[in-house]
C-alpha positions as a LaTeX table, in Angstrom:
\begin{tabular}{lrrr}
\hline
Residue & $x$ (\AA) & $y$ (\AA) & $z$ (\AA) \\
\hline
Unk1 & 85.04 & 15.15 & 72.38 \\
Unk2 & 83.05 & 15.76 & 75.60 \\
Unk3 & 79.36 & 16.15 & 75.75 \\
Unk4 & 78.39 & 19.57 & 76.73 \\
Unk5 & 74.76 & 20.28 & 77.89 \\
Unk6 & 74.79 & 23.57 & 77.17 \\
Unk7 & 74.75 & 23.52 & 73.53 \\
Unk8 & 71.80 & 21.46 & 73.20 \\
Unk9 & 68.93 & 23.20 & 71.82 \\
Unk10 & 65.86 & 23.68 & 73.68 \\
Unk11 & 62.78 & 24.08 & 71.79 \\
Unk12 & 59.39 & 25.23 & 72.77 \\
Unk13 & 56.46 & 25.01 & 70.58 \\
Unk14 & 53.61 & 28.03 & 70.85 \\
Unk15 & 49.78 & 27.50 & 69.40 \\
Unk16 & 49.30 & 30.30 & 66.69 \\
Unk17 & 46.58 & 31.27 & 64.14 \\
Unk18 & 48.51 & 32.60 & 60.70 \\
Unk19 & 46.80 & 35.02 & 58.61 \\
Unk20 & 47.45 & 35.16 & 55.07 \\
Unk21 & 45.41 & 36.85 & 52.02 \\
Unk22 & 43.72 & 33.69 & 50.55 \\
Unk23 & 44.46 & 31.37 & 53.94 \\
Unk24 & 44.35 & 30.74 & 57.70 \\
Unk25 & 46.40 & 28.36 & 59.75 \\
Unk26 & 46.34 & 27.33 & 62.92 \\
Unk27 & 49.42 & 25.06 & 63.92 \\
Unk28 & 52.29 & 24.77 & 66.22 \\
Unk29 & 55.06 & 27.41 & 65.90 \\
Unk30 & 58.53 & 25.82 & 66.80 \\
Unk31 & 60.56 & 28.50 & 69.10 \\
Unk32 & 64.44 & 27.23 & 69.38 \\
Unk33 & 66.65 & 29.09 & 71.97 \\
Unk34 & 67.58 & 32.34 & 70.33 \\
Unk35 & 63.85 & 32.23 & 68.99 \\
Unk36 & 61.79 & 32.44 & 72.50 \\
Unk37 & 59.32 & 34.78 & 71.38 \\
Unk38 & 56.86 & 34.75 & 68.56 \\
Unk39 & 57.74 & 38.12 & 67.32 \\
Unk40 & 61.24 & 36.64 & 67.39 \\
Unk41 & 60.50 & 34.36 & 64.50 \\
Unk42 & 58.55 & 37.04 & 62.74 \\
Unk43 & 61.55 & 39.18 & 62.82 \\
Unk44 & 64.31 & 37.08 & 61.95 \\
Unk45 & 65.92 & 37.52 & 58.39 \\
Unk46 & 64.57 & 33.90 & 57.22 \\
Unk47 & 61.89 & 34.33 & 54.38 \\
Unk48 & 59.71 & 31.31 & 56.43 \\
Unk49 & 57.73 & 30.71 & 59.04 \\
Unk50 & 57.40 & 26.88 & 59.65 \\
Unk51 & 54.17 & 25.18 & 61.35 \\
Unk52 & 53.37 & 21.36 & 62.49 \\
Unk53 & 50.41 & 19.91 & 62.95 \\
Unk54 & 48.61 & 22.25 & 60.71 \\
Unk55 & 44.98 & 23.16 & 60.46 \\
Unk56 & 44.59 & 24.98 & 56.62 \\
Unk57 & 41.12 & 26.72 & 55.88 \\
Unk58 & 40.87 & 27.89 & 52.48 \\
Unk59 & 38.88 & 31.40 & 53.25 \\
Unk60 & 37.13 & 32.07 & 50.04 \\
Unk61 & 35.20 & 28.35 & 50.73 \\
Unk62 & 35.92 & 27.59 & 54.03 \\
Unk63 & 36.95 & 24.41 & 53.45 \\
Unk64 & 40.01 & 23.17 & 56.03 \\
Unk65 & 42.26 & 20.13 & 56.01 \\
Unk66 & 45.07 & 19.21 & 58.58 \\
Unk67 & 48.80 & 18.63 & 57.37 \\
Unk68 & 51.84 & 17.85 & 58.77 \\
Unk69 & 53.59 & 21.13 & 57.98 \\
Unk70 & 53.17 & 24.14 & 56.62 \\
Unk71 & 55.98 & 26.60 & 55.30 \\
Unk72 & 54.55 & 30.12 & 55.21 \\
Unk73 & 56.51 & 33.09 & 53.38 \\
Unk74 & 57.04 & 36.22 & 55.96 \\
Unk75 & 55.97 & 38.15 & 52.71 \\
Unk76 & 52.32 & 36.71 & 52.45 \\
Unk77 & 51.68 & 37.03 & 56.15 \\
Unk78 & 48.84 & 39.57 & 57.51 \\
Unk79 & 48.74 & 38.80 & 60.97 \\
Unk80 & 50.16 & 36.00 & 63.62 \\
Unk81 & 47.89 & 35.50 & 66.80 \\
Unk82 & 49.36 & 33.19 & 69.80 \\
Unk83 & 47.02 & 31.34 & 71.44 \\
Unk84 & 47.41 & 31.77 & 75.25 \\
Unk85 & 50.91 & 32.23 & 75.72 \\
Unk86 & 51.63 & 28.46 & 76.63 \\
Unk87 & 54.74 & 27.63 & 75.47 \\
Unk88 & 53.71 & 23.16 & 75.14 \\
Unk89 & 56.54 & 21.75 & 75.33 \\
Unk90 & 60.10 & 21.98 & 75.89 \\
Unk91 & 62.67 & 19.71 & 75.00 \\
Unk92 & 66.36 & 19.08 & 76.19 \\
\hline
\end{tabular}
C-alpha cells in the first residue's frame, strides 16, 4: 500500500462565539476538507457542532468556565458568529 498525500485531511480551525438559549461559547470550530466554511458545518446533516478549547458562560448568572470540548446540538443553536475570518491553523 502506497502513501498517497492527497487523502490526508487538512483541517483548519475558525474562532466562533455559539449562541444557545440558556448558553454562550466561544471556542475553536474544527473545519476538515469538505467542511471549509462555517456555514458548512452548520449545514451538514450531523446533529453536532463540536468546539475545543471552550469558553462556557452560563447567561442567566454570567458565570463562565473553560473546557476542553464542547458538543453543541444544531437544534439548540440561535446564532454562530466567526471571529475574523482567520482560519488558525492548518494541518497536513
Amino acid at each position: 500500500m502506497s502513501f498517497d498525500r492527497k487523502n490526508i485531511l487538512k483541517e483548519a480551525k475558525s474562532k466562533v462565539f455559539v449562541i444557545t438559549e440558556h448558553y454562550e461559547f466561544i471556542g475553536l470550530l474544527h473545519l476538515v476538507n469538505i467542511d471549509r466554511r462555517e456555514s458548512d458545518v452548520l449545514n451538514d446533516e450531523k446533529p453536532f457542532i463540536h468546539l475545543t478549547d471552550v469558553e462556557v458562560r452560563v447567561k442567566a448568572t454570567g458565570k463562565s468556565s473553560q473546557v476542553p470540548f464542547v458538543a453543541i446540538n444544531k437544534r439548540n443553536v440561535i446564532c454562530v458568529i466567526p471571529f475574523e475570518s482567520s482560519k488558525s491553523t492548518q494541518k497536513e
